[in-house]
N, C-alpha and C positions, 0 to 999 in steps of 0.2 A: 784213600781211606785214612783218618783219624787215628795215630798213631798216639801211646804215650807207655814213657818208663816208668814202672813205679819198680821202687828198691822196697821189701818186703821185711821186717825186722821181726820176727816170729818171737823170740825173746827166749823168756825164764816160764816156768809154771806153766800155766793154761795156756799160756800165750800161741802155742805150736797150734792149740788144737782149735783157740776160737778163730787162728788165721787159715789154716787150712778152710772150715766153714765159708770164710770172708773170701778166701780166692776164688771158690764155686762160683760163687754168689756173682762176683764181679767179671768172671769170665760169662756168665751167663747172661748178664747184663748189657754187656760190653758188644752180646754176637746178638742179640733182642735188636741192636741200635744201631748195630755196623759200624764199629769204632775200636781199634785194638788195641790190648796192653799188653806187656814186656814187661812179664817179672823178674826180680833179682833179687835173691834170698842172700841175706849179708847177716853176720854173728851182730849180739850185743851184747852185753849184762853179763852174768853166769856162765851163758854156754860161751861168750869168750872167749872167759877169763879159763874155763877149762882146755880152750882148745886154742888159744894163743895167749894167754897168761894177762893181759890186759881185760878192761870191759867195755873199748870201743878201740879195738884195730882199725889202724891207719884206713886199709882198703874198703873199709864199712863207711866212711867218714865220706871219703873222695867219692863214693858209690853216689854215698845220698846227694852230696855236693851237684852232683852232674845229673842227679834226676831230674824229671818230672814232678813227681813225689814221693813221700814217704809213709808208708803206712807202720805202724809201730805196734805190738801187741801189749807186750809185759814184761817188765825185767822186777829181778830181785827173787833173794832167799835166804834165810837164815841163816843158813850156811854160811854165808859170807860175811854173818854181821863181826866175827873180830877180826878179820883182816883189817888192813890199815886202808885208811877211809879214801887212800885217793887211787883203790884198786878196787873197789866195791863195785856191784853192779850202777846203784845210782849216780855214781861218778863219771861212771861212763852215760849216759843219759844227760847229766849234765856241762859235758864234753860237746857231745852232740849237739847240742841246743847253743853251745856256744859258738863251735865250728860250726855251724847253716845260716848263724845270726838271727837266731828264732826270736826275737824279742817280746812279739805279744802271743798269748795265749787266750784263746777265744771259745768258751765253756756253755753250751746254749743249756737251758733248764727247763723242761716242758713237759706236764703233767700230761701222760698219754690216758684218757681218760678209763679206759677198761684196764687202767692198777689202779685207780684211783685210791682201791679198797688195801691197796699193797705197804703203803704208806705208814708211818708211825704216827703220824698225825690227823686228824679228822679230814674227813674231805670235806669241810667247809671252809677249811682253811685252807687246802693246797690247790682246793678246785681252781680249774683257770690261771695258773701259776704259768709263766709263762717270761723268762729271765734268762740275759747273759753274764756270767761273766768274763771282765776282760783284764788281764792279769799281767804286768810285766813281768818279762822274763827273765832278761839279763844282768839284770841290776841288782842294790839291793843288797841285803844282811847274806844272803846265798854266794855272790862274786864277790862282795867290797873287804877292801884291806885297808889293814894289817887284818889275820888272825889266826890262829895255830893255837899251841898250848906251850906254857914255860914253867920251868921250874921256879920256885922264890924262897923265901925263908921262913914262910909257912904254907908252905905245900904247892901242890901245882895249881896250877891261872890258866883257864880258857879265855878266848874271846873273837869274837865276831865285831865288821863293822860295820851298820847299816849307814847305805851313803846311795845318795842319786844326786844328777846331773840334770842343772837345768832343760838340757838336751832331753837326754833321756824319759824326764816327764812328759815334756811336750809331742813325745812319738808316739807312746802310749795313748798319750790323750787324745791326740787327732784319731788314732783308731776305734776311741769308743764316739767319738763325735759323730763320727761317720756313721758308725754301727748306727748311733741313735736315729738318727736322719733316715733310717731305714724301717724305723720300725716305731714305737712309741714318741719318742723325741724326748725322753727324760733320762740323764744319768744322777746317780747317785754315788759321788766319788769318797772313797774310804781311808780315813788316815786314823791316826792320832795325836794329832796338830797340838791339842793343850799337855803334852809333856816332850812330845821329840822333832827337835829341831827339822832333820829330815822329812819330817813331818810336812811341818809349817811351809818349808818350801816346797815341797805336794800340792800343798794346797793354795799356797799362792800363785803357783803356776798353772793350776790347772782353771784357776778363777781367772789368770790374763786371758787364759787362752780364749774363754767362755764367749769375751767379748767381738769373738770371729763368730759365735754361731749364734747368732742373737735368738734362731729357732728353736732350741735347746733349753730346755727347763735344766738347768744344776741344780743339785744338791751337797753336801755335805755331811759325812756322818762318823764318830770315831767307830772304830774296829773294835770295840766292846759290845756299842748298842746296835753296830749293826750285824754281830753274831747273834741278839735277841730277836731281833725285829726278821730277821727272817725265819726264824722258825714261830713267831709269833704272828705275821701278816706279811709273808711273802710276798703279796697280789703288788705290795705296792712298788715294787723293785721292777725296771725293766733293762735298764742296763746301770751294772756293778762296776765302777773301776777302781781298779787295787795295784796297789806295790807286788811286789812279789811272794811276801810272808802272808801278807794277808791275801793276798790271794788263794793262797795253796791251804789255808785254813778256809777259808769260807767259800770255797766251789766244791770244795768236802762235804762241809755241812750241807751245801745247798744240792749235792746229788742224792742225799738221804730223802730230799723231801720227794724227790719219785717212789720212795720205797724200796732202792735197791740202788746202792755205788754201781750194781753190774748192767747198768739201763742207761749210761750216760759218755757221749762223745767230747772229744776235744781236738782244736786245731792250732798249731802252735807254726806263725806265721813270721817271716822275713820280709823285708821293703820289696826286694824282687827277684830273691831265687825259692828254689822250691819247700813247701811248705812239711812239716810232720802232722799226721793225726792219730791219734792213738783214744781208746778207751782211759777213762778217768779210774779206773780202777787199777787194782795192781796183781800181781802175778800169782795167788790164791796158791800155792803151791801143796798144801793139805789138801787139796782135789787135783790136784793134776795130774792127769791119767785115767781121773775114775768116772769122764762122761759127763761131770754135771755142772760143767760151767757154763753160763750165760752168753751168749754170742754176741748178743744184741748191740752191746752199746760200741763192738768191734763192726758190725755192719753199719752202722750209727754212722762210727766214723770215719769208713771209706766211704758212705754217702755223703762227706761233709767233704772227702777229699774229693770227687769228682765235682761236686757243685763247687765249692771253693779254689782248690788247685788244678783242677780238669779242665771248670769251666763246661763241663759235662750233665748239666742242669737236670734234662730230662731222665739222666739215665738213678741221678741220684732223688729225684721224684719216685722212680720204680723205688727203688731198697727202701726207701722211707715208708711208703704205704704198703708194701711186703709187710713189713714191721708188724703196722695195726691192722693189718687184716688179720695177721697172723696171731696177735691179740684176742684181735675180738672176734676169734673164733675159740676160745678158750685153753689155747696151748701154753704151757709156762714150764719154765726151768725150774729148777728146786728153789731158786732165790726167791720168785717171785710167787710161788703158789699160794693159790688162796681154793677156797670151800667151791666143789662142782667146777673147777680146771682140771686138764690133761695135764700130766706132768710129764714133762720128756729132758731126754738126755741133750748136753751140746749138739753132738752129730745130727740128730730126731729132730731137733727144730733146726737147723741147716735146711733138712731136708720139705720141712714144711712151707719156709722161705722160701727155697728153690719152688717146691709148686709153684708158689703165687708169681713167681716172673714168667 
């Protein structure tokens, strides 16, 4: 029988309560298929740093290193925001991704069409919306040095260094080439080439590279216009490639146009050990406890983890159409409620998932 590890990272906030759902879910899936998993609940973030003073213990690190995969829920809370930044929960999260060698982040966008109505925007404009984005990780104003804070002779000096490696573009970019190859056959690569140098080499590198995939329609676009152009005609985006800042701003923006941060998966991937998936949203911690988080985009993304890191295809077909049935039968969480839906709690729609497998 089909064996596989997955380390379990419950987190901060909701995170406990939409992974408990997500484990149902996957053990139900998993016995539908005849295929086993072996969980391992390991600390991050908050609960830690409360219970071993850090936000990613050693043995949480080596855990995931030696999985399968990683399923991630939610870390972060206010709580934490004046501690000193390199004991925060995000630090540790960004630890993580650095220990696994997570480099690209791969953010699918796809209008499920019974929210259509969920939406901030008209559905004639997000109908049919259907976009990745693919995001470096490692690199970038987030890792690059020098930067800290220093005192001077009038006052104190931040700084940050945005820096990437010819390397490091061209790793990135092979993985949205492929993606494209898979799907539309059009990227539209994100910089802002007419003022920063790191830029420029973005974009001239990802223009060498083009001339490997002669299949592949490029484009071009600064991170101003194309933070308008997606909320003004998404349709024409099928695959996004971004640095890392811009990435983390515009797979934001672009999980709004589902109508809800809490409807959206992510897979943040290594050359060849095991992969993280987590929901795009973050640890809501003003509900947690009180029942009304959104599961969804947490089953989302262990459906992206069996198809993607499992290799477990069919079983992640079942949780995907769980989803829209379970949609288009009129069940919704508080996030997503609209006029003549069921409204139900976390647990309530777990439970209506689980029917449908």
């Amino acid at each position: 029988m089909r064996a596989h590890h997955i380390v379990l990272l419950p987190g901060d906030g909701i995170g406990p309560e939409i992974t408990m759902v997500t484990r149902r879910l996957l053990e139900a899936v998993s016995k539908k298929l005849d295929f086993e998993l072996f969980f391992e609940e390991q600390l991050i973030g908050g609960q830690a740093i409360e219970s071993k003073g850090v936000p990613l213990p050693e043995e949480t690190l080596k855990s995931c290193q030696s999985s399968d995969a990683v399923l991630m829920a939610a870390i972060g809370d206010p709580r934490y925001d004046e501690i000193p930044r390199e004991i925060r929960p995000e630090s540790g999260l960004l630890s993580l991704r650095e220990g696994m060698n997570l480099f690209a982040n791969i953010r699918p966008v796809k209008i499920i069409p019974a929210l259509i109505n969920a939406s901030s925007l008209k559905p004639e404009i997000i109908n049919g919306v259907d976009l990745i984005v693919v995001r470096e990780l490692t690199g970038g104003i987030y890792f690059g040095k020098p930067k800290g804070r220093i005192k001077t002779e009038n006052g104190e000096r931040a700084f940050n260094t945005m820096t990437y490696s010819s390397e490091e573009i061209k790793q990135i970019a092979e993985v949205s080439f492929e993606i494209a190859r898979t799907r539309n056959k059009k990227i539209c690569s994100v910089d802002k080439a007419n003022v920063l140098d790191v830029s420029q080499l973005w974009r001239d590198q990802i223009s060498k590279l083009s001339e490997e995939y002669t299949d592949i329609e490029l484009s071009h676009m600064y991170i101003d216009n194309a933070a308008m152009q997606l909320v003004r005609n998404p349709r024409q985006f099928d695959v996004l490639l971004t640095s890392n800042l811009f990435g983390d701003i515009l797979s934001d923006e672009a999980a709004m146009l589902t109508g809800s941060i809490g409807m959206l998966p992510s897979a943040s991937l290594s050359i060849d050990g095991p992969g993280l998936f987590e929901p795009v949203h973050g640890s809501a911690p003003d509900i947690a406890g009180t029942n009304k988080a959104n599961p969804i985009a947490m089953v989302l993304s262990a459906a992206m983890m069996l198809k993607i890191g499992l290799k477990e295809t069919a079983a992640a077909e079942i949780l995907e159409k769980c989803v829209d049935k379970v949609l288009q039968s009129g069940y919704r969480t508080v996030d997503i409620m609209s006029e003549s839906c069921v409204q139900l709690g976390c647990n309530e729609m777990g439970e209506e998932l689980l029917k449908e497998i």
